[in-house]
TIKE-99761 format. One record per residue: residue in one letter; x, y, z of N, C-alpha, C, O in turn; residue number from 1. Coordinates in steps of 0.2 Angstrom, whole numbers, plus 5000, padded with zeros to 4 digits. Layout:
REM residues N
REC, res, npx, npy, npz, capx, capy, capz, cpx, cpy, cpz, opx, opy, opz, n
REC, A, X, Y, Z, X, Y, Z, X, Y, Z, X, Y, Z, NUM
...
END
This chain:
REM residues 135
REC, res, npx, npy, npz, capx, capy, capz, cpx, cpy, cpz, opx, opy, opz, n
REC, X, 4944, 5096, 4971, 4949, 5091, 4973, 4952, 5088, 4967, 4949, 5084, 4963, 1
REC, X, 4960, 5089, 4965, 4961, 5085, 4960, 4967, 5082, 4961, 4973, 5084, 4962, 2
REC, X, 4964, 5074, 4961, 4970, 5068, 4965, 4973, 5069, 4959, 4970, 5071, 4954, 3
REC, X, 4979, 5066, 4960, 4984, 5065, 4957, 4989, 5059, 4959, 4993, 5059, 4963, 4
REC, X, 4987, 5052, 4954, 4988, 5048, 4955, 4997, 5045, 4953, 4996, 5043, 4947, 5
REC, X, 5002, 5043, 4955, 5009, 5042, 4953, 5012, 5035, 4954, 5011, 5033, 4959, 6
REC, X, 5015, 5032, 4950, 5020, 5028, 4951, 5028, 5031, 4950, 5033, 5028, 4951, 7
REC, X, 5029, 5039, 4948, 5036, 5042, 4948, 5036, 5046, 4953, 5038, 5052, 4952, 8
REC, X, 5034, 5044, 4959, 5032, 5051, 4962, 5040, 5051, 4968, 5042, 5045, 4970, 9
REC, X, 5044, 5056, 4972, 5048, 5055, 4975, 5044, 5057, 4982, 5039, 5061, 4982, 10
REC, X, 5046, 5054, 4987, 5042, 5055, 4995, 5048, 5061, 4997, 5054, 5063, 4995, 11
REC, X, 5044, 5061, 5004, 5049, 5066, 5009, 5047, 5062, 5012, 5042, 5058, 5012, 12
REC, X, 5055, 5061, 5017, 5053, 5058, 5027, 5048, 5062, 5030, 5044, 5059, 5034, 13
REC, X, 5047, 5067, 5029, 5042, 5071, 5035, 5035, 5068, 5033, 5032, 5064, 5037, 14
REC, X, 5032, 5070, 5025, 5026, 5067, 5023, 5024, 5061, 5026, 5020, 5060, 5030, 15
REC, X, 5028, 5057, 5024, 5026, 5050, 5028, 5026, 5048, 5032, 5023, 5043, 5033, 16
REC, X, 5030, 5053, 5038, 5028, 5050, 5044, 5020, 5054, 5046, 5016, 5050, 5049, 17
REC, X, 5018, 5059, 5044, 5011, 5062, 5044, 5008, 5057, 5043, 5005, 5054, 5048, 18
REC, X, 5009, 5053, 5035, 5004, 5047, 5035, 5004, 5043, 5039, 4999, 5040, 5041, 19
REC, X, 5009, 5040, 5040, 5010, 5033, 5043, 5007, 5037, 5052, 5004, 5033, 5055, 20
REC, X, 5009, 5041, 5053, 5007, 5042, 5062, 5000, 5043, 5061, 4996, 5040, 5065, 21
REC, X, 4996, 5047, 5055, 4988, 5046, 5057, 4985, 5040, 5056, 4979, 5038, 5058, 22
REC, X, 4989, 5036, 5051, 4984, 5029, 5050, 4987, 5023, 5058, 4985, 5017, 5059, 23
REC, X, 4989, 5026, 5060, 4993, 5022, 5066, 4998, 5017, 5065, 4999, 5012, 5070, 24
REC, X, 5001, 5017, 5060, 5006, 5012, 5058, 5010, 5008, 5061, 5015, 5006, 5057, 25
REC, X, 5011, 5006, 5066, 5018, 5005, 5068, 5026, 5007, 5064, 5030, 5011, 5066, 26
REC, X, 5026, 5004, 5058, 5030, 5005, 5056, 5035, 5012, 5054, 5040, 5012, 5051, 27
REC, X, 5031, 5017, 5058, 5032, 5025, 5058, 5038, 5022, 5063, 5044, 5024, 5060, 28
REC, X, 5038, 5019, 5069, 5043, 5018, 5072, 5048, 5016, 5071, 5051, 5013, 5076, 29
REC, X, 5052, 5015, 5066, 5056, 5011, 5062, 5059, 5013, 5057, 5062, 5009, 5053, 30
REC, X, 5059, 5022, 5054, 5060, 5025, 5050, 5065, 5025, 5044, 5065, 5027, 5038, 31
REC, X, 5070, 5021, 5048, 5078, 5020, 5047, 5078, 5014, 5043, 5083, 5011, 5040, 32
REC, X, 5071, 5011, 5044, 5070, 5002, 5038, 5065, 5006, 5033, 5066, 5006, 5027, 33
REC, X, 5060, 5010, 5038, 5054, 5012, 5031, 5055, 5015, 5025, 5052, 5013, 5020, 34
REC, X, 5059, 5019, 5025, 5060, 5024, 5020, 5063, 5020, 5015, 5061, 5017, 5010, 35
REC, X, 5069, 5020, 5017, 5071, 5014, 5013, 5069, 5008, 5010, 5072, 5006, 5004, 36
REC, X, 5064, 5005, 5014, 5061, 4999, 5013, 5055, 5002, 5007, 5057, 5000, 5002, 37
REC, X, 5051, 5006, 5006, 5047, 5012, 5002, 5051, 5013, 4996, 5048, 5011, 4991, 38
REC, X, 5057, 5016, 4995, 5062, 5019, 4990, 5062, 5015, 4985, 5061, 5016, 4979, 39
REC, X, 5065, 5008, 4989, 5067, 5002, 4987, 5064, 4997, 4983, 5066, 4991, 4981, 40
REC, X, 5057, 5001, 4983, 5049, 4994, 4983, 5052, 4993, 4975, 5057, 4996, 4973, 41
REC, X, 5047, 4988, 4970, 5047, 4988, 4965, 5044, 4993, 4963, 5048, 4997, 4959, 42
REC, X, 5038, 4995, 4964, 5034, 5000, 4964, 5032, 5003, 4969, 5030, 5000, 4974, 43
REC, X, 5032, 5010, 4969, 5031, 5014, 4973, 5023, 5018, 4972, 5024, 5023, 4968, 44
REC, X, 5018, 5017, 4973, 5012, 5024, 4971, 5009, 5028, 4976, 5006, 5026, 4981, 45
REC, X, 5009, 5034, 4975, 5006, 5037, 4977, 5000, 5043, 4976, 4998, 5045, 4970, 46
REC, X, 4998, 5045, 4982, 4991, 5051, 4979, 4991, 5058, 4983, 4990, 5059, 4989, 47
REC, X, 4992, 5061, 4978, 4993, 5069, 4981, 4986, 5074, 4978, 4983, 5072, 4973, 48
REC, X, 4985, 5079, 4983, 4981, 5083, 4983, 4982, 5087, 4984, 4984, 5088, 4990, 49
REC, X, 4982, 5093, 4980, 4986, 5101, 4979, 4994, 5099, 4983, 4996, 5101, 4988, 50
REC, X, 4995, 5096, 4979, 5005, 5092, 4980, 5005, 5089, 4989, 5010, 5087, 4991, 51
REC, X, 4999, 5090, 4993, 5000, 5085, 4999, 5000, 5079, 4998, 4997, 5078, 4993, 52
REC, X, 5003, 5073, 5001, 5003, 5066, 4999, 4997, 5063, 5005, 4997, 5065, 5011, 53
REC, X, 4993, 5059, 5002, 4988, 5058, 5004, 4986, 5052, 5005, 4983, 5049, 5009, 54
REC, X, 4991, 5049, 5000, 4991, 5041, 4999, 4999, 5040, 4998, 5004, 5043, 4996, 55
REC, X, 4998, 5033, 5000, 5005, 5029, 4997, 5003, 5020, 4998, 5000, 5017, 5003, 56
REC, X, 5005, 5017, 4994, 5005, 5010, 4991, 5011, 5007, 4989, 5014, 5009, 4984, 57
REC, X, 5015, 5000, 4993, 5020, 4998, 4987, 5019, 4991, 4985, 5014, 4987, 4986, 58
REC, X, 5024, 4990, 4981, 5023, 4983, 4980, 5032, 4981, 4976, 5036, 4984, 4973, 59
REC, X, 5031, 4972, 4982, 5039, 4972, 4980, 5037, 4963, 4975, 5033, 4959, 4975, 60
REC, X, 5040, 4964, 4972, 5040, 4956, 4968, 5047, 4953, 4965, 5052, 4955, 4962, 61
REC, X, 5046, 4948, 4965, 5052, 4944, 4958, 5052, 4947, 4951, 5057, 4946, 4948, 62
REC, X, 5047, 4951, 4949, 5049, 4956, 4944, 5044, 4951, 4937, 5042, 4954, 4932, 63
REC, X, 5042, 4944, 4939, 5039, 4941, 4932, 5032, 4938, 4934, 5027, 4938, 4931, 64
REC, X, 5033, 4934, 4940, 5027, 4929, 4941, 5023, 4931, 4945, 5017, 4931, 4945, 65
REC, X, 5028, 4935, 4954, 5024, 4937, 4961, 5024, 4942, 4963, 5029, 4943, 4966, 66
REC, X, 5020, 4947, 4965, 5020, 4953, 4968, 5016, 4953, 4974, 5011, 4950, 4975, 67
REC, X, 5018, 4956, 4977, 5016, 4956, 4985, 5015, 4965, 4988, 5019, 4968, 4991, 68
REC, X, 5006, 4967, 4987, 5005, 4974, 4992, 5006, 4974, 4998, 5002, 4972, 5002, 69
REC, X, 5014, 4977, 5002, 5013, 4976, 5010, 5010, 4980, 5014, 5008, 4979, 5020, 70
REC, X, 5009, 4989, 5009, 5007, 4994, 5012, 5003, 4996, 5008, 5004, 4993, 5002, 71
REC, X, 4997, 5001, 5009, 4994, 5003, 5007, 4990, 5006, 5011, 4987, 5003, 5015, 72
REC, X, 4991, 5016, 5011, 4988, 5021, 5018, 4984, 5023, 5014, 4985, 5022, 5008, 73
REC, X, 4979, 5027, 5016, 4974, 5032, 5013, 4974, 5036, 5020, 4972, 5033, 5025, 74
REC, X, 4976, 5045, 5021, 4975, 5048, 5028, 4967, 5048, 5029, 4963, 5049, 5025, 75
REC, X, 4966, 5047, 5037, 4959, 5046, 5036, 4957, 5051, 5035, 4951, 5049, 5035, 76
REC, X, 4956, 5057, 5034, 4953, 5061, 5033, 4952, 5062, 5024, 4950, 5067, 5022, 77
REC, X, 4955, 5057, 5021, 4953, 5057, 5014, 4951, 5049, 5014, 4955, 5046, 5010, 78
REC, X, 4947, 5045, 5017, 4947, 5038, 5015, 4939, 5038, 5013, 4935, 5042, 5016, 79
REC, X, 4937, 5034, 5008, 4932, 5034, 5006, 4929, 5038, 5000, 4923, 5039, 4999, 80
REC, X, 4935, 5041, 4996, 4936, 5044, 4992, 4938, 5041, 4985, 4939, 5044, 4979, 81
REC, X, 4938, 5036, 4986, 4942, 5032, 4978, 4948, 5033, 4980, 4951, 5031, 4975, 82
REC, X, 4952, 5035, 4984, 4959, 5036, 4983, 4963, 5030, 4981, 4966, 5029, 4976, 83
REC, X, 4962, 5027, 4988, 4964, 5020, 4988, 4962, 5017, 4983, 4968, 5015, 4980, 84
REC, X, 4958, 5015, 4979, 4954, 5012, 4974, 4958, 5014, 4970, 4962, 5010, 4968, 85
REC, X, 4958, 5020, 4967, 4964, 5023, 4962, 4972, 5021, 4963, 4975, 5019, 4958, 86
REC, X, 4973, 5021, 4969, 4980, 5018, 4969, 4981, 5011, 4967, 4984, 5009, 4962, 87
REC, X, 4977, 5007, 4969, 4979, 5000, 4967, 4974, 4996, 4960, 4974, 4990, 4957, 88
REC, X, 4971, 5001, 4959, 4971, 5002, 4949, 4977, 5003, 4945, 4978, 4999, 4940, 89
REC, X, 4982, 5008, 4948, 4988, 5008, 4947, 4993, 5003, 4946, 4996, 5004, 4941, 90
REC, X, 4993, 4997, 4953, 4997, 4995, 4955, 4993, 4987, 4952, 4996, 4983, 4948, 91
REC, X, 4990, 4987, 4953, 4985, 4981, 4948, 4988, 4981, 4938, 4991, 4976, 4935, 92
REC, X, 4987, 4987, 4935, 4988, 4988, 4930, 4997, 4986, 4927, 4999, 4983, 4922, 93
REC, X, 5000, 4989, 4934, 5007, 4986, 4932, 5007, 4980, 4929, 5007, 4978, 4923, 94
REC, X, 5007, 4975, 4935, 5006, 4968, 4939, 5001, 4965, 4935, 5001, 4959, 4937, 95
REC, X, 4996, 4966, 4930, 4991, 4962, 4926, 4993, 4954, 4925, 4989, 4949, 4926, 96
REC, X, 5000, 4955, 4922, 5001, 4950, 4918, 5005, 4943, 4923, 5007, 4937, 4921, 97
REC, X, 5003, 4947, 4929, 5009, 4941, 4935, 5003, 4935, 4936, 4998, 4935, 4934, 98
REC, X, 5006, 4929, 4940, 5004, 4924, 4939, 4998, 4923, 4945, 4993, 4919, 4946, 99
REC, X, 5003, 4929, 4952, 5000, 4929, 4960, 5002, 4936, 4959, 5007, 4938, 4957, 100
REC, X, 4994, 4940, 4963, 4995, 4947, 4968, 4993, 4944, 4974, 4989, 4939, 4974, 101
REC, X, 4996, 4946, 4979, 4996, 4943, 4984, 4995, 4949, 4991, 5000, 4952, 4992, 102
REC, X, 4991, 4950, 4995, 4992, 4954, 5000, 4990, 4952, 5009, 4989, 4946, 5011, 103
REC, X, 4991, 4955, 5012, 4986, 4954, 5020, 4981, 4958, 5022, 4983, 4962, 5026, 104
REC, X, 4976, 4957, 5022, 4972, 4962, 5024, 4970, 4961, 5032, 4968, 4956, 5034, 105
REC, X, 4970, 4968, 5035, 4967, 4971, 5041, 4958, 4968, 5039, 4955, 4968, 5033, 106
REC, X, 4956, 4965, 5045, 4947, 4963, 5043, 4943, 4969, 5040, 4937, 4968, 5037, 107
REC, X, 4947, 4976, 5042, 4941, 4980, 5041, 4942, 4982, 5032, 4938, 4983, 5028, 108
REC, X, 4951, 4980, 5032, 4949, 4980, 5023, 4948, 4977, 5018, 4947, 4978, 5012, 109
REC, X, 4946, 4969, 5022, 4945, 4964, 5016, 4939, 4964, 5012, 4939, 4961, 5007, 110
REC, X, 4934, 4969, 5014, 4928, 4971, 5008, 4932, 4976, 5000, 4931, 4976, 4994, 111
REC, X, 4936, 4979, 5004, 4939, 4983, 5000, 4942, 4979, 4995, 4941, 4980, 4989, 112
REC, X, 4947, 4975, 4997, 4952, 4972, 4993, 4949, 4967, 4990, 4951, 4965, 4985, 113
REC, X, 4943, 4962, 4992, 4938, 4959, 4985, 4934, 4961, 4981, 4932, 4958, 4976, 114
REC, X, 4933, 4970, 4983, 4931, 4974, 4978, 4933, 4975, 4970, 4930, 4976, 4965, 115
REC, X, 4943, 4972, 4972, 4947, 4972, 4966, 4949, 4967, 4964, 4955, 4966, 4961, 116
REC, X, 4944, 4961, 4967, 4947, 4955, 4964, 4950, 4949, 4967, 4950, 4943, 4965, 117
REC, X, 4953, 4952, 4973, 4958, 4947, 4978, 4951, 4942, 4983, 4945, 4944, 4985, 118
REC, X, 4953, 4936, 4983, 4950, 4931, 4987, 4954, 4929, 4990, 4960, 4931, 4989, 119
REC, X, 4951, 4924, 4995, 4955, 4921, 5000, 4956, 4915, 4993, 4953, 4913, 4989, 120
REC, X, 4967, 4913, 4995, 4967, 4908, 4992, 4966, 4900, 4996, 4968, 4897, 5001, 121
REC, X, 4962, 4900, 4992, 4959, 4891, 4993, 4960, 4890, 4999, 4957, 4895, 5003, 122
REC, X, 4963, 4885, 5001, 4963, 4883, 5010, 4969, 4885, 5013, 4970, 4882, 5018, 123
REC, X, 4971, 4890, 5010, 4978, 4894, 5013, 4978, 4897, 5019, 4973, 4901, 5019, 124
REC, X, 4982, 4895, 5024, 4982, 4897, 5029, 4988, 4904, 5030, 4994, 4903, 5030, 125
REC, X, 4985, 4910, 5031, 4991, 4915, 5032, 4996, 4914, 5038, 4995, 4912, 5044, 126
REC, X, 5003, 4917, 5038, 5006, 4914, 5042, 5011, 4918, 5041, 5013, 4920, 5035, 127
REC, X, 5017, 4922, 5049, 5021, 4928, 5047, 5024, 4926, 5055, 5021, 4924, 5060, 128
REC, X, 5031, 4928, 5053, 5033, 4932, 5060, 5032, 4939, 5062, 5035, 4943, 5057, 129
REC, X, 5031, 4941, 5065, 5029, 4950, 5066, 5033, 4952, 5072, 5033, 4948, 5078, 130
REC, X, 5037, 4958, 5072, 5039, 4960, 5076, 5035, 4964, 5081, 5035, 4965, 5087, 131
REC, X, 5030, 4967, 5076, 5023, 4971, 5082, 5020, 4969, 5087, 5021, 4963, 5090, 132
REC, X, 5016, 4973, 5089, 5012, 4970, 5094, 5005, 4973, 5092, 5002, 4974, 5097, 133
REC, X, 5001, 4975, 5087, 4994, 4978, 5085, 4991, 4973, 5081, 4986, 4974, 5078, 134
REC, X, 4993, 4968, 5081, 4989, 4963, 5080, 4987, 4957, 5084, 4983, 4953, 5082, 135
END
């Protein structure tokens, strides 16, 4: 297995719907925002395995002080692999110098994401409007 880890990397619409429909995303259903909304990120990374995409990660920010991970897939049939871990070493690496990284985590990945650092801040209550309904 030899990941290969990107920040220059270009997507296809097909690849990501593959990922985003097995990690169950909703946002698969919205393609005509997603793609776009991915293209467009600050950062885009991802993780290919004999050139399949296996991973993808973005992050949109102000460019100096705030970044914010809103996506981050690993296919489950590669999770538990460092993938994930390797992408957002990546995307950490950029962002070192920023003031806030900032994300949401699903309950099942918040062990994941204080693995690399992230805590709950202080007495911050999270708070969103969401069009979904998976939460």
């Amino acid at each position: 297995m030899e990941l290969e880890i990107s920040l220059e990397d270009d997507i296809e619409t097909g690849e990501v719907i593959e990922l985003y429909k097995a990690n169950e995303w909703s946002s698969v259903e919205k393609l005509e925002k997603l793609i776009p909304a991915l293209k467009n990120s600050d950062a885009l990374v991802t993780a290919r395995i004999s050139s399949k995409l296996v991973g993808i990660g973005n992050a949109i920010s102000d460019g100096s002080l705030v970044v914010y991970y809103p996506h981050m897939l690993v296919h489950p049939d590669h999770k538990g692999k460092g993938i994930g871990l390797s992408m957002m070493e990546f995307l950490q690496k950029k962002y070192e110098s920023f003031h806030q990284q900032m994300l949401t985590a699903d309950f099942d990945s918040v062990g994941f994401y204080e693995s690399l650092g992230f805590v709950r801040a202080g007495r911050t209550v999270p708070m969103w409007i969401y069009g979904g309904n998976e939460h």
